[in-house]
N, C-alpha and C positions, 0 to 999 in steps of 0.2 A: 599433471594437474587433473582431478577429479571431476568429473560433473558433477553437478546437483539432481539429486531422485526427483522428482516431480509425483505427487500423490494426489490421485482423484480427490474432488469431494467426496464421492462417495466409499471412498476406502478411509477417507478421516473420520470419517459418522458413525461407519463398520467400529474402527477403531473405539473411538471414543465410547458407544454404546458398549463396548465389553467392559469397560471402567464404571461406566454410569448403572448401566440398565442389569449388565449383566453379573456385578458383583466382583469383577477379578481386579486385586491389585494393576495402579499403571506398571510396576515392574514387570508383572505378569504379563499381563496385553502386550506389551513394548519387546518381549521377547518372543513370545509366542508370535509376533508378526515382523523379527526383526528391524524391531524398530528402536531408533534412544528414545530412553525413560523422559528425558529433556523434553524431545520433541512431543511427544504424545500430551508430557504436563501443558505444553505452549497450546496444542491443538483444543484442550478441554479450556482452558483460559479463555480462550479465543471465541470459543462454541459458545462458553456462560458469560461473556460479558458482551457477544453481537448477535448470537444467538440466529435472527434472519438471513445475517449480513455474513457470518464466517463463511472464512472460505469462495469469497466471490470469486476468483481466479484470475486471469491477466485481464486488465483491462476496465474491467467491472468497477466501478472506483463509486466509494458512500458519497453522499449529499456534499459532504461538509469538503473529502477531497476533490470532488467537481469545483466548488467554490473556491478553494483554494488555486485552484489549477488557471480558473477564470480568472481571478485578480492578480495573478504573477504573470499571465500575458498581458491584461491591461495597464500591470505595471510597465511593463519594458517598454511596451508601445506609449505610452506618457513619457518614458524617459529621452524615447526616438523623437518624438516631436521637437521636444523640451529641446535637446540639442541642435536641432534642425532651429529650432527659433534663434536659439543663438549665433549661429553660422550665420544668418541673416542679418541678425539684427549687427553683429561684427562686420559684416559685408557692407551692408546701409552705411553706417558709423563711418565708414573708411571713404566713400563713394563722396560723402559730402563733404570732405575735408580739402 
């Protein structure tokens, strides 16, 4: 099994600016840095449509996946209670009979 390369931010920007700034084909750039053509196209996609935000690296997560991230644990922990109420309220039920 292969690892994954792992590429600075600033060797994608490198990158990228030979496409953008500097005039060379992505075929060109992507081989002259050994790199796939794929990846280079994903890396400028990436750069033009977050522009601030490409490339934030591990961890680093936008607004919107904080948000996300926040109401999928507040979901579970609603879901924990929820069952805990029932375990109870089944327990009570039983107690009085």
């Amino acid at each position: 099994m292969t690892t994954r390369k792992k590429y600075s931010q600033e060797f994608k920007l490198d990158a990228i600016s030979l496409v953008l700034e500097q005039g060379y084909t992505r075929a060109e750039a992507a081989r002259s840095l050994s790199l796939n053509a794929n990846m280079l196209t994903r890396w400028i996609k990436e750069h033009e449509s977050e522009d601030t935000q490409a490339f934030r690296g591990a961890g680093k997560l936008t607004a919107d996946q904080l948000e996300l991230r926040r109401l999928r644990e507040e979901n579970k922990k609603l879901k924990m209670e929820k069952e805990i109420l029932k375990k109870a309220a089944a327990f009570f039920a039983q107690e009085t009979n």
